[in-house]
C-alpha positions, 0 to 999 in steps of 0.5 A: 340925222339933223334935228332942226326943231325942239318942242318942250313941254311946260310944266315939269319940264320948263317951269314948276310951281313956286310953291307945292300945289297942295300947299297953295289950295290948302292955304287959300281954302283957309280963308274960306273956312275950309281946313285941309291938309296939304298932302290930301288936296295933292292926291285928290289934285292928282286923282282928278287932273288924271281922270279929266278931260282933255284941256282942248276945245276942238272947233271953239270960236277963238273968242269963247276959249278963255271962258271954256278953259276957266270952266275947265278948271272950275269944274277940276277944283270943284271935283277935288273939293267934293269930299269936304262940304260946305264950301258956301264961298267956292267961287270965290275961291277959285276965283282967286286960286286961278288968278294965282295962278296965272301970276309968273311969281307963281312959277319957277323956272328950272335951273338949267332952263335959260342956259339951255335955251340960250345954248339952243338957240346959239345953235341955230334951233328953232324953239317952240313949247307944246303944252296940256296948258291954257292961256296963262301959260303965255303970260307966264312965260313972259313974266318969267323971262322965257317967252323970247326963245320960242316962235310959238306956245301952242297950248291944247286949249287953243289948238284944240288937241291935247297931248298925246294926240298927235294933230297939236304935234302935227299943228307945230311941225306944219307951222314950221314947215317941218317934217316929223323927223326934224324935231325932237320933242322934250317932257315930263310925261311918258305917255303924253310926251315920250309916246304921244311924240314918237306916235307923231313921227317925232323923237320923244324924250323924256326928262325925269328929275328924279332919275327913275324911269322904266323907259329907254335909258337913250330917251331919258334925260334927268335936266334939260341939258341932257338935249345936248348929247343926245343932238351931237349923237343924232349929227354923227348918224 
């Protein structure tokens, strides 16, 4: 079985925050007269990114996506902020939150991310990111020195699926005049990723940092240098 494509994931498998997320909102509401702990901000953030809608605009004119994905976060961060009142100046706020955001010092690349993608490259793989992410994650990538080993970012927002719906796993495969069984698709996220990817045709692996997963031990990898015993495997089948 000879995989032709690897599709990754971006945030949690690419690149993570600079800083923890809680700590960045904590830090910024300061300045707006809003004093909360990072770790309550960190579990609101998770209670509320999990229960929002997908980050995809099906049939949005191209010129109105920016503003729909700034809406999309404003409405996020405005729902984690509602346990605490008077937030007179939250638009400035976020405002400023998601021009932070957007800035590559914001982010990190993994440590194992350039080699890998170096490697993969040398390998003759084609190399694109499918990602639940909005327009920055370009500029991101960019900044970050990354941009250059994939032959498209394709983000929800601007696909108009989010995984693990499987047409934004279908929109890459047609864009590279692939077949479900050419690729592998790399992530974080076990439903979104792993399931999402195999529900697609493709092979879903999964890369858990921390080592603990309930999933197939032969479809996790703890770093993305995991990809590579896994394709010298599939070659041998």
């Amino acid at each position: 079985m000879a995989i032709k494509a690897i599709f990754l994931d971006a945030a949690g498998t690419l690149i993570k925050p600079a800083r923890r997320v809680g700590e960045t909102y904590a830090v910024l509401a300061r300045k707006y007269g809003i004093e909360v702990s990072a770790a309550e901000i960190a579990e609101r953030f998770r209670l509320c990114f999990h229960s929002a809608p997908p980050l995809a605009f099906p049939g949005a004119p191209a010129a109105r996506i920016e503003d729909l994905e700034r809406a999309w976060w404003k409405d996020l961060v405005r729902r984690i902020f509602e346990p605490w009142d008077g937030f007179q100046r939250f638009d400035d706020y976020f405002a400023e939150l998601f021009a932070y955001f957007a800035q590559p010092d914001a982010w990190t690349l993994y440590p194992e991310v350039a080699e890998t993608l170096s490697a993969l490259e040398k390998r003759g793989m084609v190399l694109s990111v499918i990602s639940n992410f909005d327009s920055r994650l370009i500029g991101i990538l960019e900044g970050l020195g990354a941009a250059h080993w994939f032959e498209h970012i394709f983000v929800s927002s601007r696909v108009g699926y989010a995984k693990p719906d499987q047409q934004i796993f279908h929109t890459a495969l047609e864009r590279h005049s692939l077949k479900a069984g050419d690729a592998l698709h790399v992530g974080d996220s076990e439903e979104k990723d792993l399931h999402g990817a195999n529900k697609a045709g493709l092979k879903g692996v999964l890369v858990e940092r921390n080592g603990e997963s309930n999933s197939n031990p032969s479809l996790r990898i703890t770093s993305l240098r995991g990809i590579f015993p896994l394709l010298d495997d599939l070659d041998q089948r």
